[in-house]
C-alpha positions as semicolon CSV with decimal commas, in nm:
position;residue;x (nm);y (nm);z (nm)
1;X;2,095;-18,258;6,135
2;X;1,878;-17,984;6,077
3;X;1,523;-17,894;6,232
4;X;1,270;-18,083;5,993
5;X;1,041;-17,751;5,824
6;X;0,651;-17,836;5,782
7;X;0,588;-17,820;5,419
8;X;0,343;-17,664;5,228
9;X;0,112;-17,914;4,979
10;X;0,010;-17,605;4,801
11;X;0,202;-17,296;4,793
12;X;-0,059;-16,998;4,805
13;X;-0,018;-16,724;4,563
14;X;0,225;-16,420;4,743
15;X;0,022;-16,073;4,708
16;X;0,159;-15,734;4,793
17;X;0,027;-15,653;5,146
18;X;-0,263;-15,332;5,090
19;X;-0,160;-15,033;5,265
20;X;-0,371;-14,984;5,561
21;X;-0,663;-14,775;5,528
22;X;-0,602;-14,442;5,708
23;X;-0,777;-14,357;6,069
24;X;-1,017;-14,072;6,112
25;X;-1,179;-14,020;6,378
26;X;-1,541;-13,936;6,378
27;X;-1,531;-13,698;6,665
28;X;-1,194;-13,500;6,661
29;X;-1,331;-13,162;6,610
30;X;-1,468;-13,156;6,264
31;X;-1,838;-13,236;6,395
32;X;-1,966;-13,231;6,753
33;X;-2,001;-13,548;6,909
34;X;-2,388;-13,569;6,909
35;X;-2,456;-13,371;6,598
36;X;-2,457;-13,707;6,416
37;X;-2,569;-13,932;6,677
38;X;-2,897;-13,725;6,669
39;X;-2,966;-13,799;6,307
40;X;-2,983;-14,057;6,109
41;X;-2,744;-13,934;5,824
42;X;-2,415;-14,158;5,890
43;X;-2,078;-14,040;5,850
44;X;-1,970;-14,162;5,533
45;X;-2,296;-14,046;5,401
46;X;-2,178;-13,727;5,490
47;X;-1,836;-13,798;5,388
48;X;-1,969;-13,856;5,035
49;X;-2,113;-13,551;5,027
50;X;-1,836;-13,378;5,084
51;X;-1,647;-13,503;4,822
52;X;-1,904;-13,444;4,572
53;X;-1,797;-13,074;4,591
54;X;-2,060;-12,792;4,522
55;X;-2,227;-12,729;4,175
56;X;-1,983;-12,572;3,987
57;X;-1,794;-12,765;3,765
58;X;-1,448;-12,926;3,893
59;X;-1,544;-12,789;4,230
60;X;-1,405;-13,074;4,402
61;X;-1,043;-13,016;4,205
62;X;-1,045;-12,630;4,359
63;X;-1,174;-12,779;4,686
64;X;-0,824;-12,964;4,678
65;X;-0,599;-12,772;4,501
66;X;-0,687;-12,461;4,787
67;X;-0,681;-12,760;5,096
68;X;-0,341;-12,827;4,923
69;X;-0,193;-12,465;5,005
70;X;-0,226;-12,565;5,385
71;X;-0,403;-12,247;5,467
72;X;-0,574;-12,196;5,809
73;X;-0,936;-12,393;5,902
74;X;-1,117;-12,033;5,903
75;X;-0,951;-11,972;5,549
76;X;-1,092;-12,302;5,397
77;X;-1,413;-12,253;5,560
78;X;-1,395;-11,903;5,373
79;X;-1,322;-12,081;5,052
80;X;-1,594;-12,318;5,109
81;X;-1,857;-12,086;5,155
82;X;-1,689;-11,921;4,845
83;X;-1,701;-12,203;4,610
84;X;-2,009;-12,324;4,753
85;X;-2,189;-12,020;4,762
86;X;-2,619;-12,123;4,752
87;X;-2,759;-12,360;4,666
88;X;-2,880;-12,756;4,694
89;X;-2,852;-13,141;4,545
90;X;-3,012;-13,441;4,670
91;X;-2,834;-13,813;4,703
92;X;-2,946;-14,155;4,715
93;X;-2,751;-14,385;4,989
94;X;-2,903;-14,664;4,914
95;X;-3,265;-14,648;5,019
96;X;-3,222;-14,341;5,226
97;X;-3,279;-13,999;5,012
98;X;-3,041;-13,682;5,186
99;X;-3,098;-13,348;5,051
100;X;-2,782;-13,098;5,061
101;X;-2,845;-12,711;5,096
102;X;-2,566;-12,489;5,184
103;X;-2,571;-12,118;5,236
104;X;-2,350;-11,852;5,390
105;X;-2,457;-12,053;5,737
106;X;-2,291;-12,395;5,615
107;X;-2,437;-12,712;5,464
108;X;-2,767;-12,834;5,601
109;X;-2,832;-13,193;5,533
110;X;-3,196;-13,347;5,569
111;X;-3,342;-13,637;5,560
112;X;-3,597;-13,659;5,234
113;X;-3,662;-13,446;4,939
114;X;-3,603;-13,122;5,141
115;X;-3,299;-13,054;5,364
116;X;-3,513;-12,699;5,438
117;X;-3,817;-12,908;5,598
118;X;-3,650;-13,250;5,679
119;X;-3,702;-13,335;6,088
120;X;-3,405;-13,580;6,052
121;X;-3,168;-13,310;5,961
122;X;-2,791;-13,194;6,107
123;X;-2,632;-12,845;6,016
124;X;-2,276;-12,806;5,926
125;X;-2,072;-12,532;5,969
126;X;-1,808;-12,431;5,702
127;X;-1,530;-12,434;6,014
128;X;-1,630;-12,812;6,054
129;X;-1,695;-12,930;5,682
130;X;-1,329;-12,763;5,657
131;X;-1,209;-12,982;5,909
132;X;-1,325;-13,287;5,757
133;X;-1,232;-13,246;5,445
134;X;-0,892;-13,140;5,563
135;X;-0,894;-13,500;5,738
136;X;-1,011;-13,667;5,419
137;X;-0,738;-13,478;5,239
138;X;-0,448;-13,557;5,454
139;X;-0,554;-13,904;5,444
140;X;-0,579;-13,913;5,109
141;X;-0,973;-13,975;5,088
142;X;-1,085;-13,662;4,944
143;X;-1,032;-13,714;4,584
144;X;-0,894;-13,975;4,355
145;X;-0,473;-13,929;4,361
146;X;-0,440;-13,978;3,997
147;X;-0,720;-13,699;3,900
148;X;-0,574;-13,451;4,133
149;X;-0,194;-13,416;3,987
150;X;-0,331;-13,340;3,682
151;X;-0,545;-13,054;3,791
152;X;-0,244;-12,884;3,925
153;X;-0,001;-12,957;3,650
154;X;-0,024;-12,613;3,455
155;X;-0,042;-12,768;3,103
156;X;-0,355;-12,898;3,190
C-alpha cells in the first residue's frame, strides 16, 4: 500500500521561477560609506542618474560599449569625464528635485534647482561613478540587454 499524497483542490498555475535580482553593495568602494548617509539623495536616485548617461546623444550606449572592453577603473573614469565633459540636468524622484552638474572634478548632485548652491548635496568622483557603473554593468543594471547588442552589432 502506498503512502496516501495530500491532494490539491485547485492546482495553481506553474510560473518560471524570476532570476534573482543581482547584489550590490552600497558601500564596496564605489562611494564612501558616509558620503550618502550625509545627504538625502538615496542610492538608486543616484543609480538613476547614472544610467541616464551625460547629454550627448546615445551616451549611455558608449558608456557601455567602453565598460564592455574591461578597461581599468582610472581608464573609465577617464572616459567618463570624456563623454561627460560640462555640464548639468535636473531629475524629479518623485517629489524630491536633484540637480546633476559634472565637471573635470566629477558629478556633483544637489538637492533643488541647483546642484552648484544645494546644502543637501554629495560630490562624486569619476574613479567612484566608474565603479558603480561597472557594478551596475556586471550585474546587468546599467542598460536595457536588448538595446545594448544592437549598439555593438556593426550594421547598426
Amino acid at each position: 500500500m502506498s503512502p496516501e499524497q495530500p491532494q490539491d483542490t485547485e492546482a495553481e498555475p506553474q510560473s518560471s521561477p524570476e532570476p534573482p535580482e543581482p547584489e550590490i553593495s552600497e558601500h564596496n568602494g564605489s562611494f564612501l560609506p558616509g558620503q550618502l548617509a550625509s545627504s538625502s539623495i538615496s542610492l538608486e536616485s543616484v543609480d538613476a542618474i547614472l544610467r541616464d548617461g551625460s547629454n550627448r546623444g546615445r551616451s549611455i550606449l558608449h558608456i557601455a560599449a567602453y565598460f564592455s572592453k574591461g578597461k581599468t577603473t582610472e581608464d573609465n573614469a577617464d572616459f567618463l569625464c570624456r563623454e561627460y565633459k560640462n555640464g548639468g540636468k535636473g531629475f524629479t524622484f518623485g517629489e524630491q528635485k536633484v540637480s546633476a552638474w559634472f565637471d573635470e572634478s566629477g558629478i556633483r548632485l544637489g538637492v533643488g534647482k541647483s546642484a552648484l548652491q544645494a546644502r543637501d548635496a554629495v560630490h562624486i568622483t569619476w574613479e567612484q561613478a566608474a565603479a558603480r557603473i561597472k557594478e551596475l554593468f556586471d550585474a546587468g543594471l546599467y542598460i536595457r540587454v536588448v538595446y545594448f547588442p544592437r549598439y555593438l552589432d556593426p550594421g547598426h
